[in-house]
Every structure is written in C-alpha cells, then in structure tokens.
C-alpha positions as CSV (number, residue, x, y, z in Angstrom):
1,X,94.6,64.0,114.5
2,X,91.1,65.4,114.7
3,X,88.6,64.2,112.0
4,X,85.3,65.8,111.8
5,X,82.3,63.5,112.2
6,X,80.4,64.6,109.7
7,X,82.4,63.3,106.7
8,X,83.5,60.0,108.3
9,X,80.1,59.0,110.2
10,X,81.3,55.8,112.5
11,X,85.1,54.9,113.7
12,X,84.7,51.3,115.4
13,X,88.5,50.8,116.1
14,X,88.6,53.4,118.6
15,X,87.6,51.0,121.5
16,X,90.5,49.4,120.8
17,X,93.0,52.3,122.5
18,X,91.2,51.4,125.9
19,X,94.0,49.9,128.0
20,X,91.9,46.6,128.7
21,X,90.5,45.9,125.5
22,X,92.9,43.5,123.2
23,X,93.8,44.5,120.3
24,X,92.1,42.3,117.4
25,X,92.1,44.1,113.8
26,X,88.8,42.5,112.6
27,X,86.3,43.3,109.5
28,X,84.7,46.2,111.1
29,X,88.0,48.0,112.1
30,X,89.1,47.6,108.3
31,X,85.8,49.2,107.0
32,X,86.3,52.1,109.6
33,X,90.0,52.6,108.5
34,X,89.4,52.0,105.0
35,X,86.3,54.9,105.3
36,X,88.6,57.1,106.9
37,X,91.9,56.5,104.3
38,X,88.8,57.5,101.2
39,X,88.0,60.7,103.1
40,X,91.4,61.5,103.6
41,X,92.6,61.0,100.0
42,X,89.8,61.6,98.1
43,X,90.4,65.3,96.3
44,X,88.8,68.8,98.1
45,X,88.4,67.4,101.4
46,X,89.6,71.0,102.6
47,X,89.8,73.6,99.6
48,X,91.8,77.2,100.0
49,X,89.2,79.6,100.5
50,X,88.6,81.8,97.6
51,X,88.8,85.7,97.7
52,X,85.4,87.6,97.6
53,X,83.8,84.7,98.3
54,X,81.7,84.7,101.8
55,X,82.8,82.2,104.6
56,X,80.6,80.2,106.7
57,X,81.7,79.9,110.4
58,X,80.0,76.4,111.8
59,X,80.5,75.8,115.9
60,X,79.9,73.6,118.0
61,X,80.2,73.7,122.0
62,X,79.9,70.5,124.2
63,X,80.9,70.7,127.9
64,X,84.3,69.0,127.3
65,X,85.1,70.4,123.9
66,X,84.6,73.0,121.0
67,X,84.9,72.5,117.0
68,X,84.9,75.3,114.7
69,X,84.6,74.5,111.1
70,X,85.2,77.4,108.2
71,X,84.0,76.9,105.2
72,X,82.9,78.2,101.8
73,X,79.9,77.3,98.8
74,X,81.1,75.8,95.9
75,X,79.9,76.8,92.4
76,X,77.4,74.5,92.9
77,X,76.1,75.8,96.0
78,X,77.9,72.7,98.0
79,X,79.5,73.7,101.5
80,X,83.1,72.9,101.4
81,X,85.3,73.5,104.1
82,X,88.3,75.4,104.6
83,X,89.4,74.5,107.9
84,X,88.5,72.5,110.6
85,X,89.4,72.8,114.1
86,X,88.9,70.9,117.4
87,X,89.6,71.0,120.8
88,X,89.0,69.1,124.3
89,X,89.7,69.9,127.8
C-alpha cells in the first residue's frame, strides 16, 4: 500500500520493518497509525472524478521512483484527488 505524503505528513513505525530493529509498538507508532487509520477513513479521501470538470495531473520524479496524483477542484476551489499512483525501482 502506497500512501501519499502529503495527507499523512510523518510515519514513525516504519523503522520498525528493518530486520535489526526490534519491534516495540510505543506512543509514537500509535500516533502514526492512528493518523494514517483517520486519513484512511475519513470521507473523500479520493472522490470519482466528475464529468466536464478539468483534471489536474501532479508528478513527481525522484531517481528511484515516480508518483502521479490526478485530481480535480471542489466547489470550493479545494484540490481533491482522484487517483494516486506510485512507483519504485
């Protein structure tokens, strides 16, 4: 699973899937999970794009990986996105 940075903005249990590191849940992993579970189940995270409605393309290129995010403006002018894509090499 891919989540874009931008909507959750720091994951500090991801130094625990390093092979040397054991694994202790402590306060800060539950924050970072508990950030993550609100962004995931919070309503219009992604929406269906609407018909008519012009779509913003948002890229970015590192040397190891690419994201592609596609997304639309809300009534209120908000960027939402559509889809979000991600990929490493």
């Amino acid at each position: 699973m891919t989540i874009h940075l931008k909507f959750v903005k720091k994951v500090s249990f991801t130094r625990l899937l390093k092979k040397v590191t054991p694994f202790i849940w402590d306060q800060a992993c539950q924050n970072a999970f508990e950030s993550i579970k609100q962004c995931l189940t919070r309503p219009h995270v992604l929406v269906a794009p609407i018909q008519g409605r012009p779509l913003i393309l948002s890229t970015t290129a590192l040397e190891r990986s690419l994201r592609a995010m596609l997304a639309q403006c809300n009534d209120e002018g908000k960027k939402i996105p559509c889809t979000i894509s991600a990929e490493q090499w």
